[in-house]
N, CA and C atoms as a LAMMPS dump frame, in Angstrom:
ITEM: TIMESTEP
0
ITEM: NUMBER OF ATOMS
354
ITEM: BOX BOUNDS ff ff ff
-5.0000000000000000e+02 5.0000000000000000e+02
-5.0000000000000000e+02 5.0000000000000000e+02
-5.0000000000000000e+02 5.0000000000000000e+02
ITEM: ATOMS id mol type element x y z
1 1 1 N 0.009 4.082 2.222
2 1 2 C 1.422 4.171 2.553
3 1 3 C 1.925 2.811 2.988
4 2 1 N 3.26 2.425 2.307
5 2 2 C 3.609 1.368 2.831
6 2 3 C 4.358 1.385 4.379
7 3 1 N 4.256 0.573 5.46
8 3 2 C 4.616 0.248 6.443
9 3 3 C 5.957 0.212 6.525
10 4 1 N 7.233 0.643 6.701
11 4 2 C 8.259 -0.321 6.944
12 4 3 C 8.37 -0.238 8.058
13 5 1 N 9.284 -2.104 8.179
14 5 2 C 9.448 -2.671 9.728
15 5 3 C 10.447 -1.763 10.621
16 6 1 N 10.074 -1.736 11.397
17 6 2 C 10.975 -1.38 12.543
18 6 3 C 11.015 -1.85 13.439
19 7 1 N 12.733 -1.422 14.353
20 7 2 C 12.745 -2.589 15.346
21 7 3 C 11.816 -2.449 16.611
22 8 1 N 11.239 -1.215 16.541
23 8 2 C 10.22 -1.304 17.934
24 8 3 C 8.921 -2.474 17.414
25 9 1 N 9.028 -2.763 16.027
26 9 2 C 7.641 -3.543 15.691
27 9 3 C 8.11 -4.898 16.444
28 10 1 N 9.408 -5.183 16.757
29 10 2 C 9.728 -6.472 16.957
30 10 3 C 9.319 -6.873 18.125
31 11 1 N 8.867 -8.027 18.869
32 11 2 C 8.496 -8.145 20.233
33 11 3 C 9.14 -9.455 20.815
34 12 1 N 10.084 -9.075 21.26
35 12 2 C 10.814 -10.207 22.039
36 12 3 C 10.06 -10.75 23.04
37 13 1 N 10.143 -12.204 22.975
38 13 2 C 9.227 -12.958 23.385
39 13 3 C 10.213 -13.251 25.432
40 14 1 N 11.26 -12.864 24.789
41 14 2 C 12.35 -12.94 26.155
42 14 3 C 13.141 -11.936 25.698
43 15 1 N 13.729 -11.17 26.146
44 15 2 C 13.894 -9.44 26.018
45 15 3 C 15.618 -9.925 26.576
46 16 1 N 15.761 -10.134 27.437
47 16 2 C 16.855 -10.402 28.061
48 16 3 C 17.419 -11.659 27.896
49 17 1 N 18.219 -12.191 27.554
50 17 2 C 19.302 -13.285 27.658
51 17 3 C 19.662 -13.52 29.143
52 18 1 N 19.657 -14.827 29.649
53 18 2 C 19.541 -15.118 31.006
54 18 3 C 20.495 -16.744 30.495
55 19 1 N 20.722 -17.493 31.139
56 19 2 C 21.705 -18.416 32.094
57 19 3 C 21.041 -19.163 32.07
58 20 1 N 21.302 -20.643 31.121
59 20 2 C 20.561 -21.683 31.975
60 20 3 C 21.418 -22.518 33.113
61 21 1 N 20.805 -23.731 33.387
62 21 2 C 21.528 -24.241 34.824
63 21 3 C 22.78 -24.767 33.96
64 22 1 N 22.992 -24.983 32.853
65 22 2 C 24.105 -25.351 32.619
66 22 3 C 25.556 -24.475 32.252
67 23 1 N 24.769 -22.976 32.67
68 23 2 C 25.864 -21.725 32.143
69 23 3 C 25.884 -21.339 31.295
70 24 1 N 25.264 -21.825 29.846
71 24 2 C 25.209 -21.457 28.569
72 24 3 C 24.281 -20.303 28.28
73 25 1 N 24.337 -19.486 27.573
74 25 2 C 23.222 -18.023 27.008
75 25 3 C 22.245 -18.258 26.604
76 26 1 N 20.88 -17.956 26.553
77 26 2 C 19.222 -18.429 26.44
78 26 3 C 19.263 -17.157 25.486
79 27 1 N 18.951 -17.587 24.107
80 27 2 C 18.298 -16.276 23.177
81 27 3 C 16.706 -16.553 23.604
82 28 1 N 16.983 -15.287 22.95
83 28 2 C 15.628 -15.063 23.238
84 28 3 C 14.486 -14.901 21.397
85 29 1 N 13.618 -14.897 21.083
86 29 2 C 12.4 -15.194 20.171
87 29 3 C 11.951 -13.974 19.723
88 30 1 N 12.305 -13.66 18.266
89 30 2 C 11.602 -12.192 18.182
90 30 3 C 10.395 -12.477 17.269
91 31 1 N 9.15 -11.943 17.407
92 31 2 C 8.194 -12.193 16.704
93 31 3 C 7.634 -11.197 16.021
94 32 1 N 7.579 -11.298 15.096
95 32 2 C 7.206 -10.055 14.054
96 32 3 C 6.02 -10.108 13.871
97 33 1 N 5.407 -8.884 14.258
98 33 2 C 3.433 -8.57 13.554
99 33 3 C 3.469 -9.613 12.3
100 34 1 N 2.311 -9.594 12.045
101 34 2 C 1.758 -10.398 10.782
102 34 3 C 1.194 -9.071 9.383
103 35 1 N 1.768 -9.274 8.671
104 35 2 C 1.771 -7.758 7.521
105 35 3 C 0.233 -8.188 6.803
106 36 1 N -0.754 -7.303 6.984
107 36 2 C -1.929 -7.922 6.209
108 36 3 C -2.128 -7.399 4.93
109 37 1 N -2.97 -8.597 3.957
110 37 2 C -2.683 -7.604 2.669
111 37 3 C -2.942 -6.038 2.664
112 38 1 N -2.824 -5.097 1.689
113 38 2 C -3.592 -4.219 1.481
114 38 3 C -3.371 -3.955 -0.099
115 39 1 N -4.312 -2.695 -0.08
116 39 2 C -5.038 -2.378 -1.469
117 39 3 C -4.56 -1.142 -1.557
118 40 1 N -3.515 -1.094 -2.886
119 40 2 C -2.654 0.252 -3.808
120 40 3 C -2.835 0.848 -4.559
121 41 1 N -2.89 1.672 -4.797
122 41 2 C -2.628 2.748 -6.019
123 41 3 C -1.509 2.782 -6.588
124 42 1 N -1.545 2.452 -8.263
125 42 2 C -0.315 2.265 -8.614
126 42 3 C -0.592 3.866 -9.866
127 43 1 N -0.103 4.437 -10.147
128 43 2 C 0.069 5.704 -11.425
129 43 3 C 1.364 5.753 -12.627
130 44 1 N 1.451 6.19 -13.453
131 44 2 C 1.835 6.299 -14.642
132 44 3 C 1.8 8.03 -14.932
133 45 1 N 3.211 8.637 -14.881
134 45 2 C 2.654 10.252 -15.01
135 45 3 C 3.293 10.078 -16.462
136 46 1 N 2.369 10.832 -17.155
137 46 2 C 3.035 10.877 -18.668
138 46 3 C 2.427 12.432 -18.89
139 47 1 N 3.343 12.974 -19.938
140 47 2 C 3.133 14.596 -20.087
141 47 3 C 1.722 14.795 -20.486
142 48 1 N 0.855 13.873 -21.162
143 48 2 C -0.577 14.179 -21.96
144 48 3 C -1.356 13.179 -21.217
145 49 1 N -1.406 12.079 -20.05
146 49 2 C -1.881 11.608 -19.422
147 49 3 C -1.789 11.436 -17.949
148 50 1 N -2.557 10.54 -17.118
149 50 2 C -1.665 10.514 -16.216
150 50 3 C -2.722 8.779 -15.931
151 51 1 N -1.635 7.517 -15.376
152 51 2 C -2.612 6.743 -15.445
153 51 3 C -2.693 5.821 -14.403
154 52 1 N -4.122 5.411 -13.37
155 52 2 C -4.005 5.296 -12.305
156 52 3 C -4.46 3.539 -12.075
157 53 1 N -3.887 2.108 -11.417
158 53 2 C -4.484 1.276 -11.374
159 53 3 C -4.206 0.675 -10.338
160 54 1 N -5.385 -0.601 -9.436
161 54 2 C -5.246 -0.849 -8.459
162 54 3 C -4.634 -2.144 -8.178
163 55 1 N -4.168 -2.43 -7.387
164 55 2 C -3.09 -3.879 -7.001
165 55 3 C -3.177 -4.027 -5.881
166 56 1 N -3.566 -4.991 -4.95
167 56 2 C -3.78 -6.225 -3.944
168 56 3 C -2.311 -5.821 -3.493
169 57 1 N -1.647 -6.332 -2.841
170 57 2 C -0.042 -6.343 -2.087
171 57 3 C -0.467 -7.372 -0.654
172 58 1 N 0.14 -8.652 -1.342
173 58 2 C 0.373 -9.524 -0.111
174 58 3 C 1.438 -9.518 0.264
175 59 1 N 2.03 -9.401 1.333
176 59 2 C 3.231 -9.643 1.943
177 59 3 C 3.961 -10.759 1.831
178 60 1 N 4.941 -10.918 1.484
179 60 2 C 5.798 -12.019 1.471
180 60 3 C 5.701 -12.552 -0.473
181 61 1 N 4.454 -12.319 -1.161
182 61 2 C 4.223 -13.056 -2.148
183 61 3 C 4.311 -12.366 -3.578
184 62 1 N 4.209 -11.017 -3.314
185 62 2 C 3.831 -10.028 -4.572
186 62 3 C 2.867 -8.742 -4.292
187 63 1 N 2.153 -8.581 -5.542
188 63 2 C 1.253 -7.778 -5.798
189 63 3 C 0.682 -8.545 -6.693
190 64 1 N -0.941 -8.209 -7.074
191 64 2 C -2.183 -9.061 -7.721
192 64 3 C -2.591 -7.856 -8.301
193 65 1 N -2.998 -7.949 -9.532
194 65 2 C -3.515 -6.194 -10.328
195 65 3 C -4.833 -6.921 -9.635
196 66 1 N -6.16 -5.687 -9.828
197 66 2 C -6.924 -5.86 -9.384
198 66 3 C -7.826 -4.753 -10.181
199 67 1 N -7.227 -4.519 -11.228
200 67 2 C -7.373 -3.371 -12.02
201 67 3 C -6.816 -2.998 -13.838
202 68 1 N -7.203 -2.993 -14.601
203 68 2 C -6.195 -1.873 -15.813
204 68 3 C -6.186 -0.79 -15.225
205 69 1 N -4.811 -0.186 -15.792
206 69 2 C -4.351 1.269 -16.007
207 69 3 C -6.054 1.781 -16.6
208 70 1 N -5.948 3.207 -16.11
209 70 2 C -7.229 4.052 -16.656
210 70 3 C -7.148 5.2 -16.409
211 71 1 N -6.959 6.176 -17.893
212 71 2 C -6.359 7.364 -18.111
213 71 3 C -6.853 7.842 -18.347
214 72 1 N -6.576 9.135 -17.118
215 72 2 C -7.061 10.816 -17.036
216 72 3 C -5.882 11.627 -18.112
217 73 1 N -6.833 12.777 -19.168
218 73 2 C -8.077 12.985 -19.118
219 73 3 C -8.805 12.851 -19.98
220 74 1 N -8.031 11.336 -20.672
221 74 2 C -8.646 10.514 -21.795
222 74 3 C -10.263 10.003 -21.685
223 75 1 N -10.465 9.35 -20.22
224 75 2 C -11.854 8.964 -20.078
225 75 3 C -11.654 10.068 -18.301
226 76 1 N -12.789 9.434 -17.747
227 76 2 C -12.953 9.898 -16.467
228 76 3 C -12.344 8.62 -15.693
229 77 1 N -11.264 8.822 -15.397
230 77 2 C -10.375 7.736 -14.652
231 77 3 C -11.013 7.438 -13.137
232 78 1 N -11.074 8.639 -12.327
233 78 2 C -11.507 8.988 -11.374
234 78 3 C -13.202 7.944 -11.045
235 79 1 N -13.634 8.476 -11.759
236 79 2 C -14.973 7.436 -11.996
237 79 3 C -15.073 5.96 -12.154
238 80 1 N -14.147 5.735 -13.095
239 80 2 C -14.085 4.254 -13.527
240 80 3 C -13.336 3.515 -11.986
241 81 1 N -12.123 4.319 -11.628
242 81 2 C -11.79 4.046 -9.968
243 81 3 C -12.73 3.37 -9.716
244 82 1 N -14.054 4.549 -8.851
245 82 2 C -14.264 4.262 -7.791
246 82 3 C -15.32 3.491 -7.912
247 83 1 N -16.195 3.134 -9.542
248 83 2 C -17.036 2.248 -10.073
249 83 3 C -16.045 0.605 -9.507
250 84 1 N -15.071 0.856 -9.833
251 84 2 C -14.244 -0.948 -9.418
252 84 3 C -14.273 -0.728 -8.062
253 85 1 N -13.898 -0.339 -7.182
254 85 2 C -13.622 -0.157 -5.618
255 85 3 C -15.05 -0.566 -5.009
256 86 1 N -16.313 -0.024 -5.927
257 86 2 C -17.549 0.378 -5.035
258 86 3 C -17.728 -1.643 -5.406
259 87 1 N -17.253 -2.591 -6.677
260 87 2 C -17.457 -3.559 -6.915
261 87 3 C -16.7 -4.675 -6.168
262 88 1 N -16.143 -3.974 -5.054
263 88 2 C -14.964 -4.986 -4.276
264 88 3 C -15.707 -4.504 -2.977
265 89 1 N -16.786 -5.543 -2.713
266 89 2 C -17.453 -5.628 -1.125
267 89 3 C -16.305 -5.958 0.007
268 90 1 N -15.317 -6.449 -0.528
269 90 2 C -14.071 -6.763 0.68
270 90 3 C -13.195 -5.302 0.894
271 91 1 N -13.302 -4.459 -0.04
272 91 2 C -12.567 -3.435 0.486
273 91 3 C -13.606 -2.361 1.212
274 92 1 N -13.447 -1.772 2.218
275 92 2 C -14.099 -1.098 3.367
276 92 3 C -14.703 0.369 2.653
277 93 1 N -15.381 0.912 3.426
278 93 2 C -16.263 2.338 3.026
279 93 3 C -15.099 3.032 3.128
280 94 1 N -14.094 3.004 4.118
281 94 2 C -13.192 4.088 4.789
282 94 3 C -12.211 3.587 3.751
283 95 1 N -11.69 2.762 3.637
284 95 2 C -10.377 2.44 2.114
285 95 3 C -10.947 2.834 0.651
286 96 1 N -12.168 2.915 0.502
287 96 2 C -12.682 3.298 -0.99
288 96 3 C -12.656 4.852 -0.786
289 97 1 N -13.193 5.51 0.297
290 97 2 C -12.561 6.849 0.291
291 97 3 C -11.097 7.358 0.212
292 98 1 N -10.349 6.618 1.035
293 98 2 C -9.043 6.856 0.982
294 98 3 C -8.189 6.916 -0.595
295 99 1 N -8.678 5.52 -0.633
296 99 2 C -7.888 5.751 -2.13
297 99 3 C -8.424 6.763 -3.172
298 100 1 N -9.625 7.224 -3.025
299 100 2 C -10.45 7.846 -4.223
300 100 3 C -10.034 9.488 -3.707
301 101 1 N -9.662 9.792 -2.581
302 101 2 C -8.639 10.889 -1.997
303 101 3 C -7.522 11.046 -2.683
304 102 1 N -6.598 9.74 -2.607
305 102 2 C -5.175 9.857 -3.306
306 102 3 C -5.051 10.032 -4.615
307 103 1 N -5.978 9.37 -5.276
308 103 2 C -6.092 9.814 -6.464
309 103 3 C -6.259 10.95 -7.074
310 104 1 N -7.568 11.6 -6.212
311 104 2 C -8.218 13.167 -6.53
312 104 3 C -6.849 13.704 -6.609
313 105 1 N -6.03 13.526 -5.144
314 105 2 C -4.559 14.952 -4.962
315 105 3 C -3.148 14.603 -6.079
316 106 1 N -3.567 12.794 -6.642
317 106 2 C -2.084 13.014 -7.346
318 106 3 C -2.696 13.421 -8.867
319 107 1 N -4.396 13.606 -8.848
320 107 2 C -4.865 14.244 -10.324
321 107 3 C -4.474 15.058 -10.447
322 108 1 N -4.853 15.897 -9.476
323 108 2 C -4.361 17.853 -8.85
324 108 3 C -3.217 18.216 -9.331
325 109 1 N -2.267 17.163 -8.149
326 109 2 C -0.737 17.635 -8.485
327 109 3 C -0.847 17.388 -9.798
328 110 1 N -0.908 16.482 -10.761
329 110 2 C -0.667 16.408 -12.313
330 110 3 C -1.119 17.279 -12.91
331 111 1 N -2.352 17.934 -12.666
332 111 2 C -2.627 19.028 -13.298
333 111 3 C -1.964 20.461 -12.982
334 112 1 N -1.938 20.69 -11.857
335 112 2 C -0.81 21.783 -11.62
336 112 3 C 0.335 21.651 -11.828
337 113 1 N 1.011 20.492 -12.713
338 113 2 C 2.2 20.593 -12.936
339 113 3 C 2.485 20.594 -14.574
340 114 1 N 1.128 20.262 -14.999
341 114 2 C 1.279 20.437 -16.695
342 114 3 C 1.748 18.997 -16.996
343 115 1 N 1.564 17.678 -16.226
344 115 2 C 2.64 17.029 -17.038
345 115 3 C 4.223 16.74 -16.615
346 116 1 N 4.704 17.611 -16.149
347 116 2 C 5.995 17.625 -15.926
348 116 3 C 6.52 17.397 -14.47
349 117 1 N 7.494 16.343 -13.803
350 117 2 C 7.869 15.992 -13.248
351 117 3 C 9.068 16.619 -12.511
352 118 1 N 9.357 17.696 -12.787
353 118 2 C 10.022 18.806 -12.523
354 118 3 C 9.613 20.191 -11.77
């Protein structure tokens, strides 16, 4: 899931506006968390496929594929997944499950829906 900012993420470094000796208003510094990359699931629902690939997401710069598209239930998509994930020592035990989760439920939903987006 992507993050969006909010203003409680913001942390004023001086919260209050105060007076200097010369009478003038002191802003104050808002500092925003630092967004770290993470690792996506991108899909393709098509009525006779459905097709799932992975992408990097740096903040500020883009997205990096990190992956081809690979279509269920042309090959075993699901497999070929988690064969690339298990080949990326930088992504964690707990993120190779996660994503190999999201995938399983948006297979599901595609299959209980026939295809159709409706």
């Amino acid at each position: 899931k992507a993050k969006s900012p909010a203003l409680s993420d913001e942390l004023p470094l001086d919260s209050s506006p105060s007076l200097s000796s010369s009478g003038k208003e002191k802003l104050g510094v808002v500092v925003k968390p630092l967004e770290k990359p993470r690792v996506v699931l991108k899909f393709i629902w098509m009525e006779k496929d459905i097709g799932m690939a992975l992408d990097q997401v740096i903040p500020g710069h883009g997205s990096i594929p990190l992956s081809p598209y690979y279509f269920w239930p042309r090959k075993d998509a699901w497999e070929e997944l988690k064969v690339l994930l298990e080949s990326k020592p930088w992504i964690s035990h707990m993120q190779r499950i996660h994503l190999l989760n999201q995938a399983t439920d948006i297979i599901n939903l595609w299959q209980t829906s026939g295809g159709n987006l409706t």
